[in-house]
C-alpha positions in Angstrom: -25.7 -52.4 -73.5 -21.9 -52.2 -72.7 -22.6 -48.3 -71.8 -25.0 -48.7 -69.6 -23.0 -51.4 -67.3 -20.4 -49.1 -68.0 -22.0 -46.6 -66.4 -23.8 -48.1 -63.5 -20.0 -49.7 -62.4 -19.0 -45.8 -62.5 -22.2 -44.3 -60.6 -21.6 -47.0 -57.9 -18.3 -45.9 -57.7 -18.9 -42.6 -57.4 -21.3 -43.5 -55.0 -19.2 -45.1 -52.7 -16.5 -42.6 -52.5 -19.0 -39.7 -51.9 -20.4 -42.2 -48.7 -16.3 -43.1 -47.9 -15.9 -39.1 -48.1 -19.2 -38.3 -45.7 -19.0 -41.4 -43.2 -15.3 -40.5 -42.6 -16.0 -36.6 -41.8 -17.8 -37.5 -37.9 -15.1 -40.1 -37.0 -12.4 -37.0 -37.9 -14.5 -34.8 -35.2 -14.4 -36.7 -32.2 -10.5 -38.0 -32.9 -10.0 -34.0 -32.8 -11.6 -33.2 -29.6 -10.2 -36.0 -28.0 -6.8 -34.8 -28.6 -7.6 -31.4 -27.6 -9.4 -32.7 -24.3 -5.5 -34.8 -24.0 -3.3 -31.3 -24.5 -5.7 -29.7 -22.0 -5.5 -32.4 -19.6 -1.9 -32.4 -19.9 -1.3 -28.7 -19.4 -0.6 -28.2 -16.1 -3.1 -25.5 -14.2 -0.6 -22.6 -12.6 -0.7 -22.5 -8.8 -1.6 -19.0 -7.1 1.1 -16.5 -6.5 0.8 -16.3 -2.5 0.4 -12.8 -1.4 2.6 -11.2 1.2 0.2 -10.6 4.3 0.9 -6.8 5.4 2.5 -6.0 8.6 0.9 -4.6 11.0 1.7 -0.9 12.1 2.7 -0.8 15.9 1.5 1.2 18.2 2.7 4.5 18.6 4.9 4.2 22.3 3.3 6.1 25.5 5.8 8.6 27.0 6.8 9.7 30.4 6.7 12.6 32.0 9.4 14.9 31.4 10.4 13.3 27.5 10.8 15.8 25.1 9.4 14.9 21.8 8.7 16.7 17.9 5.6 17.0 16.1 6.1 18.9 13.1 8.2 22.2 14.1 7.1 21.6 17.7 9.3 20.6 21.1 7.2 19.4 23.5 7.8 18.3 27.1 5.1 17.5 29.6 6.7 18.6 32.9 3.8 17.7 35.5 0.1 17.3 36.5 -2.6 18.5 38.7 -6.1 18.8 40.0 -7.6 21.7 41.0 -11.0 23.2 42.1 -10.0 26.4 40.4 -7.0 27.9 38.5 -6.6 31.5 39.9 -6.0 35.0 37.7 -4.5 37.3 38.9 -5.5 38.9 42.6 -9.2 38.5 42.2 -10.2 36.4 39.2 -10.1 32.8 39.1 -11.9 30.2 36.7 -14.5 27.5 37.5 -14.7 24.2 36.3 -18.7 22.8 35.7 -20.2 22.5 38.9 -19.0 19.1 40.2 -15.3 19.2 38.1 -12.2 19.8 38.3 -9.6 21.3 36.2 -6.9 18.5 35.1 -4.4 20.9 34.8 -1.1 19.8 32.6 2.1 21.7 32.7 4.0 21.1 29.3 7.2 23.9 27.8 7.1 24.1 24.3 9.5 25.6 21.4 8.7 26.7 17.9 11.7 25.4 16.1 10.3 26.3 12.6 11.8 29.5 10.7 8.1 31.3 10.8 6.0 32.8 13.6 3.6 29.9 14.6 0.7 29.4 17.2 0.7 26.5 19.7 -3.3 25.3 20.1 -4.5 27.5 18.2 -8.5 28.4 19.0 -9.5 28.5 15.9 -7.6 25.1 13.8 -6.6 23.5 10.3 -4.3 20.8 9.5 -1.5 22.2 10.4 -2.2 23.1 14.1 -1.2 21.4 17.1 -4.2 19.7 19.3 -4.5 18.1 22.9 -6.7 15.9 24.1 -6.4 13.7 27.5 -7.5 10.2 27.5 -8.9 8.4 30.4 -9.7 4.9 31.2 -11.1 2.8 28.5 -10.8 5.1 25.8 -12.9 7.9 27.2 -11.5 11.2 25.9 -11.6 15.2 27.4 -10.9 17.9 25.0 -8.6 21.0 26.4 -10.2 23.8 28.0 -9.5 27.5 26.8 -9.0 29.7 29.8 -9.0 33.7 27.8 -6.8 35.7 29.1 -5.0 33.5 31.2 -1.5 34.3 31.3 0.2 30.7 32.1 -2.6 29.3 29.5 -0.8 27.9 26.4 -3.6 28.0 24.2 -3.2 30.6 21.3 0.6 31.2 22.5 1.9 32.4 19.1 5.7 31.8 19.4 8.7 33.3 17.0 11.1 30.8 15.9 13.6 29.4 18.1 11.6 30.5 21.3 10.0 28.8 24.2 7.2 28.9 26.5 6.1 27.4 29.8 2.9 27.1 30.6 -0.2 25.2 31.3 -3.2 23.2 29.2 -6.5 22.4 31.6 -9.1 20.2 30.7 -12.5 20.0 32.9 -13.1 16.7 33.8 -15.3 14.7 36.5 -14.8 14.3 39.6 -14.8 10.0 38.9 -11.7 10.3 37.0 -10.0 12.4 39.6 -10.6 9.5 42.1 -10.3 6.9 39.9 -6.9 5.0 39.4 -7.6 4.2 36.1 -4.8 5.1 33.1 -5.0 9.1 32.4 -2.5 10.1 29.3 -2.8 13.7 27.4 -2.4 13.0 23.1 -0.9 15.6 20.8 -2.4 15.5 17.2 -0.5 17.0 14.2 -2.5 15.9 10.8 -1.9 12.3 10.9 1.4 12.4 13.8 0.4 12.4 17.8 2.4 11.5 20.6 0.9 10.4 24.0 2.0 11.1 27.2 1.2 9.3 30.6 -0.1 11.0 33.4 -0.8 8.5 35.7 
């Protein structure tokens, strides 16, 4: 009789400290997170390194006539301008604008200072070649004229180093923009270099 209260006092026992054991495991879950849910709440949340905002590239300056300037190995200077109805070639040759032009005729003196041969507006270009183009109005643009065989032309003027020529680039362009008073400026392109000129 003594062994069996014996050991119904020890199987409540155990019983109890198996529930004390279980009941306390959920209170220990929710004391966790709340402490985790404090250090979060507590660590401060880093501010945005402010970016540098990037300055803007300005323009490239338009020159005046009669400003020497380099692009790549090349001195150039744009001397003067003209219109004309036709460039003349000799004693009995001339060329003809399309019917209703007129050649925009720039006079420019250019040098090779490179230690090679080179070719100024070269007909047939890469990269590395010198181009012209005029520019007119609101952004309305002309590209140079080839006159063969003309002796002032400079297209195709292949120049040893350290020399110079003087000559003429023409461009056939309409008859509004010789009226017009509106801004007229020849560019010179060399890869990603140019250099603008004003005409008028």
């Amino acid at each position: 009789m003594k062994k069996t209260v014996i050991s119904m006092v020890l199987c409540g026992i155990l019983a109890l400290s198996v529930v004390g054991c279980t009941g306390s495991t959920p209170n220990s879950q929710p004391e966790s997170s709340q402490v985790s849910v404090s250090v979060a709440e507590a660590t401060p949340t880093p501010e945005p390194t402010p970016t540098a905002e990037p300055t803007p590239t300005p323009a490239p300056e338009t020159l005046e006539m009669n400003t020497e300037f380099s692009l790549g190995d090349w001195a150039i200077t744009v001397t003067g301008m003209e219109f004309m109805a036709t460039i003349p070639n000799g004693d009995y040759m001339q060329f003809t604008p399309t019917e209703g032009n007129q050649y925009l005729v720039v006079h420019a003196k250019v040098t090779n200072n490179g230690k090679e041969s080179d070719t100024f507006l070269p007909s047939f270009s890469i990269n590395d070649d010198v181009t012209a183009k005029v520019m007119y109005g609101d952004g309305y643009e002309y590209s140079a004229t080839n006159l063969l065989a003309y002796d002032l032309g400079l297209h195709d003027s292949s120049l040893n180093p350290l020399t110079s020529k003087e000559g003429v680039i023409a461009f056939d362009v309409p008859q509004a923009v010789v009226d017009s008073s509106d801004p007229l400026s020849i560019v010179f392109y060399l890869n990603t270099d140019s250099a603008e000129v004003k005409l008028r």
